[in-house]
Each structure stands twice: as C-alpha cells, then as structure tokens.
C-alpha positions in Angstrom: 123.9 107.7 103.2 120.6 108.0 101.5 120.1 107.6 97.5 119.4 111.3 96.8 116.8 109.4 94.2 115.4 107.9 97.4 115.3 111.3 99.3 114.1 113.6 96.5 111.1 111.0 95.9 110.2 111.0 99.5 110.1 115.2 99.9 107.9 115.0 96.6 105.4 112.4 98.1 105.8 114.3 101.6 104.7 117.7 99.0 102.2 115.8 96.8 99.9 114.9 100.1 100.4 118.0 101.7 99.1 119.7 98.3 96.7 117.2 98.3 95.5 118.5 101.6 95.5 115.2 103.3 98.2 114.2 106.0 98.3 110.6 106.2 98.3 110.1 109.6 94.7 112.0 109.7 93.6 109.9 106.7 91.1 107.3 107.4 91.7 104.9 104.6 94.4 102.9 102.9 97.0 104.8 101.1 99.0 102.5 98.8 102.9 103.7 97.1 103.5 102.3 93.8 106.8 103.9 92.9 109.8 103.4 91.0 113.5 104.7 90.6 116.7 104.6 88.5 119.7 102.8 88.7 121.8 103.1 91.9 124.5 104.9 91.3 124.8 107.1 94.1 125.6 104.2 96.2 128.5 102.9 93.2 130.2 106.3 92.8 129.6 107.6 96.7 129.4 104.9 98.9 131.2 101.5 98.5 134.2 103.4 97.8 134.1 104.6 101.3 136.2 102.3 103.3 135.5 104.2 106.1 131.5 104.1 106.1 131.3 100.6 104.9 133.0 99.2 107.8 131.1 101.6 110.1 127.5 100.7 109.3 128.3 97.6 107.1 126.8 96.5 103.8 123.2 95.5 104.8 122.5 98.7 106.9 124.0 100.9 103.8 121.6 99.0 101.4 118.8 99.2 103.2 118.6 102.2 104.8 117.6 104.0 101.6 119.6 102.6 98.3 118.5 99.7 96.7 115.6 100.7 94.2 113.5 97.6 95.6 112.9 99.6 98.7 111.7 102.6 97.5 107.7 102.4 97.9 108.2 100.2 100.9 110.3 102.8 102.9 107.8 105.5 101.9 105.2 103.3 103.2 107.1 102.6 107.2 108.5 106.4 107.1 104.7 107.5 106.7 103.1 104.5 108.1 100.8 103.8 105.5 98.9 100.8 105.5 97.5 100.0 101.9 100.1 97.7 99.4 103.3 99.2 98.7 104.7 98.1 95.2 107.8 98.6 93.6 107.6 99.0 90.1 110.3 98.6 87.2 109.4 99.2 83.6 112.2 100.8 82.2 111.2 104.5 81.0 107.7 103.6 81.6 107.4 102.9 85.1 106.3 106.3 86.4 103.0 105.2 83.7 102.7 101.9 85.3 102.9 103.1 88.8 100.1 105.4 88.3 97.8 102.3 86.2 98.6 99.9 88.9 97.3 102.9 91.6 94.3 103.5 89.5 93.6 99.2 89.3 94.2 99.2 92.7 92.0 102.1 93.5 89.0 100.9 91.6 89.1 97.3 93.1 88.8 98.9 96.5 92.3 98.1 97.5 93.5 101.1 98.5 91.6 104.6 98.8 94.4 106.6 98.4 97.5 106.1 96.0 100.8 107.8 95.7 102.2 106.8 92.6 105.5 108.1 90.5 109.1 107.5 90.1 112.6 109.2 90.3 115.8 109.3 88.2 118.8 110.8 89.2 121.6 110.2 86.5 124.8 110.0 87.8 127.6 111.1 87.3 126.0 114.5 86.3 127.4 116.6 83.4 129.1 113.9 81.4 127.0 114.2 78.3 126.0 111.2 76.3 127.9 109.8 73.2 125.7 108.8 70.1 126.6 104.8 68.8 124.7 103.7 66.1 122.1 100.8 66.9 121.4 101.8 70.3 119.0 104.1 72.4 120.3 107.9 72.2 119.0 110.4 69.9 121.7 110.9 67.4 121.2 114.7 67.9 120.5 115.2 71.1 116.9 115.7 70.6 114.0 113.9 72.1 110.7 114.1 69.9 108.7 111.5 71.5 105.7 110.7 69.7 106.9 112.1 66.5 107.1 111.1 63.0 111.4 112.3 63.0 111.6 110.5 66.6 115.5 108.8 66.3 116.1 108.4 69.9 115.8 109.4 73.7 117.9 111.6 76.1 118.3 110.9 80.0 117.8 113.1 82.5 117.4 114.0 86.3 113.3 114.3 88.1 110.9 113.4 90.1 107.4 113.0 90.1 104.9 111.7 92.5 100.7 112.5 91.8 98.0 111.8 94.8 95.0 109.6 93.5 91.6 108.7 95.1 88.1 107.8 93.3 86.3 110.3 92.2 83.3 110.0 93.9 85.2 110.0 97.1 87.4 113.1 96.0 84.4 115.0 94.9 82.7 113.8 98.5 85.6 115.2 100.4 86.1 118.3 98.4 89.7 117.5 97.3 91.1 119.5 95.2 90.9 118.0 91.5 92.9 118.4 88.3 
C-alpha cells in the first residue's frame, strides 16, 4: 500500500547516505529531511477503489502508512530514526530547490549537521500524454526550454532526487566525499 513516490524517495535517501558514506545510525549528529512529493495519485487510481483493502486496514492506516505527501520527510525520519527537524515542503515545481535552501539555512544555524533534502514525482496514470490548451502551463510543443528566451511552457514527468548535505568545514574534517 505504499505511494511508490513515497517508496522510491525513501530507497534514494537510503542510496544518497550510503554514497555519502555515513549510516545514520553511526552518525553522531542531527540529520534533518526536508523533502517533498507530487500529488497522490497512487492512492486515487490504486487504492480507494479497492473495497477489499479499505475495509481491511481502514482509511487512517492506508493514509498514513505511506500516502499522504504531508508524511513524507517525517516517515523517512522514524524509518531511519533521525533526530534533527523533519520538514515537509510544498512549492510547486520548486520544492526539490527549497528543500535543499531550507537544509542549507538549517545547516548553517547549527540546526541540524546533516541534511537530506529532495523531492519525488511520480505522474500517474503513466503514458497518457498531455494535451496543449491555450492559457495554461504546457509547452505547446512538447518541449521544455527552461531558462530560455523561446521558453512557452513546461512538461511533467516521473524522478527522484535526494542530495546529502553537511558544512563544509565538517565535511572536509571528516573526509566526506565532496562534489
């Protein structure tokens, strides 16, 4: 029953420490999640329409166990048990940027000493195309040119991605690997 938003954010946290070369439950500081995710439509298209599981584990349990985007960075934070803050963030196409400026802020105020910070989208239903309408978001040619003079609109898509952050000094002290 869990978002596959939800579970392909967690394996990429799970992969961005372990690349990282720190497992959290070695890791003597606070590590903070600032995370975000796309709308729920896993649990529309999959789940309420199953009579059968909704009367088994009920609404709540369905909810909470791993699709409602409110409980993404919070989840991450009991699975691993990580002790920094644990923020949920919701910016539209920007909140993979915001995550990772509310890790640094909260990095360089000494909140935190560790941050993972990213988001997820998972567009569902999947190979359904997009239909232009004049006025609104989509690219009128199916082209994204972000940052570009011709730029006319966006295009969805599906990914993931979740970066490890620390303060330098305390990187370069521990020999982290750096990019």
């Amino acid at each position: 029953v869990l978002d596959p938003q939800h579970r392909h954010f967690f394996e990429c946290a799970w992969e961005a420490l372990e690349h990282a070369g720190h497992d959290p439950s070695r890791f003597a500081g606070q590590i903070g999640v600032f995370a975000g995710c796309g709308m729920n439509a896993y649990f529309q298209y999959h789940l309420l329409p199953n009579a059968r599981l909704m009367e088994s584990m009920g609404l709540f349990l369905v909810r909470h166990t791993g699709n409602d985007k409110d409980f993404l960075a919070t989840r991450l934070s009991y699975l691993l048990d990580l002790r920094g803050p644990s923020i949920g963030v919701q910016t539209a196409c920007s909140t993979s940027l915001v995550a990772v400026h509310l890790a640094c802020e909260t990095l360089l105020s000494g909140q935190c000493d560790m941050a993972l910070a990213g988001g997820v989208t998972i567009e569902l239903p999947q190979r359904v195309g997009y239909r232009y309408e004049p006025g609104e978001i989509l690219s009128p040619d199916g082209h994204c040119r972000a940052f570009d003079a011709e730029a006319a609109g966006t295009v969805f898509g599906s990914g993931v991605g979740v970066v490890v952050l620390r303060r330098l000094e305390d990187a370069i002290r521990d020999r982290d690997h750096i990019y």
